[in-house]
C-alpha positions as CSV (number, residue, x, y, z in Angstrom):
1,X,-26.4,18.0,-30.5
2,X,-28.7,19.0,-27.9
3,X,-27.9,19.6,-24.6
4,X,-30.4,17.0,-23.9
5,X,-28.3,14.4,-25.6
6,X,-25.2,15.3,-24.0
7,X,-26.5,14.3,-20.8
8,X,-28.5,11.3,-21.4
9,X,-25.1,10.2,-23.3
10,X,-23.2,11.0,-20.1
11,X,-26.0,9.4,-18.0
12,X,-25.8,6.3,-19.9
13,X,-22.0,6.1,-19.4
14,X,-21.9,6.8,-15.9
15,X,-24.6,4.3,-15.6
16,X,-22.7,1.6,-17.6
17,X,-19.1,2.1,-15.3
18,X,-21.5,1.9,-12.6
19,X,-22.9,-1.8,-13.6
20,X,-19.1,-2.7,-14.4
21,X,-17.8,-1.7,-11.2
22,X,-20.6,-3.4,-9.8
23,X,-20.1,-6.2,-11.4
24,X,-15.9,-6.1,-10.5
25,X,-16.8,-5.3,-7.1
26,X,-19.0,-8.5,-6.9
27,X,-16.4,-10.9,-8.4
28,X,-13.9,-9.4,-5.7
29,X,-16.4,-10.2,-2.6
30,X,-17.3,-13.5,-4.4
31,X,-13.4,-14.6,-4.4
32,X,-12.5,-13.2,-1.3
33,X,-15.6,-15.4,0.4
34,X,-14.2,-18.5,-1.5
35,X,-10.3,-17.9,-0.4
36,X,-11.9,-17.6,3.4
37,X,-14.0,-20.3,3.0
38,X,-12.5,-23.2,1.8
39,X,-9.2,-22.8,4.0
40,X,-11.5,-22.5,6.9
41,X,-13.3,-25.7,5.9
42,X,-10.2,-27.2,5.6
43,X,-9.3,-26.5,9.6
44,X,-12.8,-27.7,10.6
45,X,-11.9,-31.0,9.1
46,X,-8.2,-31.5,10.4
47,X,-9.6,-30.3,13.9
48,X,-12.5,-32.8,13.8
49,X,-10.0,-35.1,12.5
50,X,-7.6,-34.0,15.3
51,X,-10.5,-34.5,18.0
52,X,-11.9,-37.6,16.9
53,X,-8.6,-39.7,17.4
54,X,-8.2,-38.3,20.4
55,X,-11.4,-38.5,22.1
56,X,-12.9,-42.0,20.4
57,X,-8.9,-43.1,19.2
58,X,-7.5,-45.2,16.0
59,X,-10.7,-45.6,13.3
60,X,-8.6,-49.1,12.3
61,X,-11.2,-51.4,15.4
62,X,-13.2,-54.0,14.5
63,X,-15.9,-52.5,16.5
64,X,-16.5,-49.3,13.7
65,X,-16.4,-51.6,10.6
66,X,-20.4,-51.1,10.1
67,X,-22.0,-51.2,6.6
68,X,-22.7,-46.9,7.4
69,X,-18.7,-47.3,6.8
70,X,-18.5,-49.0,3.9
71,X,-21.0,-46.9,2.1
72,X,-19.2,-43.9,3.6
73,X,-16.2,-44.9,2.4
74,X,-17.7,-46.4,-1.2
75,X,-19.1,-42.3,-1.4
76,X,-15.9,-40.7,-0.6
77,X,-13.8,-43.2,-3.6
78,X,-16.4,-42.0,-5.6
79,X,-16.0,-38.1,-4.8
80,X,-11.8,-38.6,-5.2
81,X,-12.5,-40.6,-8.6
82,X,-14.7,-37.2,-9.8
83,X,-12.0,-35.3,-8.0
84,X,-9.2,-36.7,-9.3
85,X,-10.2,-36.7,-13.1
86,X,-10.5,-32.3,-12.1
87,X,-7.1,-32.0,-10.7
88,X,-5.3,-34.2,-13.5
89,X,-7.1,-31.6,-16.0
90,X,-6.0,-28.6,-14.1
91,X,-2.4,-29.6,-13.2
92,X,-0.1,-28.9,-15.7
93,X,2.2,-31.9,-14.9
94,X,0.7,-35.6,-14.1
95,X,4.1,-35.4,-11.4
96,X,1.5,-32.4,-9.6
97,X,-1.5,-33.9,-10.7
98,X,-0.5,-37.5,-9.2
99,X,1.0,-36.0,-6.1
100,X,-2.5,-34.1,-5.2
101,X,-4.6,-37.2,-5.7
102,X,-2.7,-38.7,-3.3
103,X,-2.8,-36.1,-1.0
104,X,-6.8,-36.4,-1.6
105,X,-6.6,-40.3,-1.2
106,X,-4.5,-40.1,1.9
107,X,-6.2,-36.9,3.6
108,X,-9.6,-36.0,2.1
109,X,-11.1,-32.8,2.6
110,X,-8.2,-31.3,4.0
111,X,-5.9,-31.7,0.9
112,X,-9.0,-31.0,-1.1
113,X,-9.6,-27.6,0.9
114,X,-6.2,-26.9,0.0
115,X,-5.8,-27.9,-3.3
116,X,-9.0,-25.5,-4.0
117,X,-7.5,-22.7,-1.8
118,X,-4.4,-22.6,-3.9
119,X,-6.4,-22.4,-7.0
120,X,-8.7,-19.7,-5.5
121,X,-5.3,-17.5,-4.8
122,X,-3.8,-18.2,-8.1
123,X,-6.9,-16.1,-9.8
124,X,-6.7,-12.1,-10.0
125,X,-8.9,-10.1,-7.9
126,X,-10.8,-9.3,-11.5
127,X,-11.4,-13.0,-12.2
128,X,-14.6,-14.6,-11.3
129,X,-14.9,-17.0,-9.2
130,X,-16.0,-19.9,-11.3
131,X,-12.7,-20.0,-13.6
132,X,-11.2,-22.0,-10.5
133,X,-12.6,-24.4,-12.4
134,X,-10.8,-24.5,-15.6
135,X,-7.2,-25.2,-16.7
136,X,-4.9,-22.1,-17.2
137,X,-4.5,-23.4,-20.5
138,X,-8.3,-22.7,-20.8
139,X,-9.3,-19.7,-19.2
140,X,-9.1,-17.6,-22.0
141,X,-11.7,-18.6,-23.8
142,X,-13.6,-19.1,-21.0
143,X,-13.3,-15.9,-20.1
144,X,-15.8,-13.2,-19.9
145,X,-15.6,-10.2,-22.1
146,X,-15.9,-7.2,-19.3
């Protein structure tokens, strides 16, 4: 083997740990964005929630019953419907999966900030982001191959 083989071989490695370390290093910044994110979203919404009753008071007056409201309200059933059907396939028990839609029925984004904060910090630091999105029973074949 030439010696001009020997390095191009050892190039080639370096440069392949390279691309995977890049590529771990990514997922890490990725998941660490998401478990910042999505907790802090959840505090904007319980502070705006927080503010709002007690600058402008109880949402239950006649006055603030507008059709905006009830298509407001029509969107948000429909985002805990599509919600709801993601947390009964990730939740391993319909006793979890029933007690987070109501969490989500009752509270909104908060307990849906949550609910994906918990997930986010139930992944390794090696796992990309987007498995949040499967079951534990799933995630192996969803898996990538690193």
């Amino acid at each position: 083997m030439h010696s001009y083989d020997v390095t191009h071989m050892m190039f080639n490695e370096l440069d392949i740990w390279h691309k995977k370390t890049e590529t771990e290093q990514q997922r890490r910044y990725s998941l660490l964005t998401a478990r910042i994110l999505f907790p802090a979203l959840g505090c904007l919404m319980l502070g705006t929630l927080i503010y709002t009753i007690v600058t402008d008071g109880s949402l239950f007056r006649r006055d603030v019953f507008t059709p905006w409201l009830t298509a407001t309200l029509i969107d948000f059933y429909v985002g805990v419907v599509a919600l709801s059907v993601w947390v009964a396939y990730k939740e391993s028990s319909w006793l979890s999966a029933a007690l987070w839609i109501i969490l989500v029925i009752c509270s909104g984004s908060i307990s849906t900030c949550a609910y994906i904060a918990l997930q986010l910090f139930n992944l390794s630091s090696q796992d990309p982001v987007y498995l949040v999105l499967f079951s534990s029973r799933n995630r192996q074949v969803c898996a990538p191959s690193v």
